[in-house]
Wavefront OBJ file of the C-alpha trace (Angstrom):
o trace
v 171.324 -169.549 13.400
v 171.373 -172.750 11.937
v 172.530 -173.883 8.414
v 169.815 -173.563 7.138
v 169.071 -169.851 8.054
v 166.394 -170.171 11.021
v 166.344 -169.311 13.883
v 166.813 -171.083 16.818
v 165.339 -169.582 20.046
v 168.443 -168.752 22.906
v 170.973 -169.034 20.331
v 172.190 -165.235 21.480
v 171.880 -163.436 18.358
v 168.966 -161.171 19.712
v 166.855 -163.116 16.896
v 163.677 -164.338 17.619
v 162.018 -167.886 15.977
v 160.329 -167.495 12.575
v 156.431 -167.496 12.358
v 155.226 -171.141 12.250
v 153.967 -172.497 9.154
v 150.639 -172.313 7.755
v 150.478 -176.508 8.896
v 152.147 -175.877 11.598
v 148.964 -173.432 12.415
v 146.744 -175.635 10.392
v 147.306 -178.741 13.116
v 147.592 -176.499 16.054
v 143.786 -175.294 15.052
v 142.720 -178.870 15.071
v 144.238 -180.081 17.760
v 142.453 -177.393 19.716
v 139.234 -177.955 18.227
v 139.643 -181.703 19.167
v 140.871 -181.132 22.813
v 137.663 -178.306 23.586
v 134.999 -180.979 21.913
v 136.410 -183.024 24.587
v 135.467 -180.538 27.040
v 139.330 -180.431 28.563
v 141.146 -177.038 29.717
v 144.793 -176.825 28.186
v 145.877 -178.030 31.734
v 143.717 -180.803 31.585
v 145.021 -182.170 27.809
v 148.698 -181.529 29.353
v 148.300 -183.587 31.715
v 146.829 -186.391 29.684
v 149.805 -185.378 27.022
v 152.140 -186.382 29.647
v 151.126 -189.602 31.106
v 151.473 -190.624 27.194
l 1 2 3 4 5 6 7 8 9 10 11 12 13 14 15 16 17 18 19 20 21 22 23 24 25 26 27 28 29 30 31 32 33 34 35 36 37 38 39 40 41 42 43 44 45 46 47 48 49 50 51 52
């Protein structure tokens, strides 16, 4: 745990992480609306993450 009472995953309490937040789901959803306009896998917006 951390101090201020999440979770943090591997920290060997058994605990798992807490949901994400409803922006946290929010910006996920757009990102993934934005990456399949673009016609691009998952794979294919990784890789184009990583060359960043």
């Amino acid at each position: 745990m951390t101090t201020d009472n999440t979770c943090v995953a591997g920290d060997g309490d058994g605990e798992r992480e807490p949901d994400p937040s409803d922006s946290l789901r929010t910006f996920g959803a757009v990102v993934q609306a934005l990456r399949e306009h673009a016609g691009l896998t998952r794979a294919q917006f990784g890789e184009l993450v990583r060359e960043l």
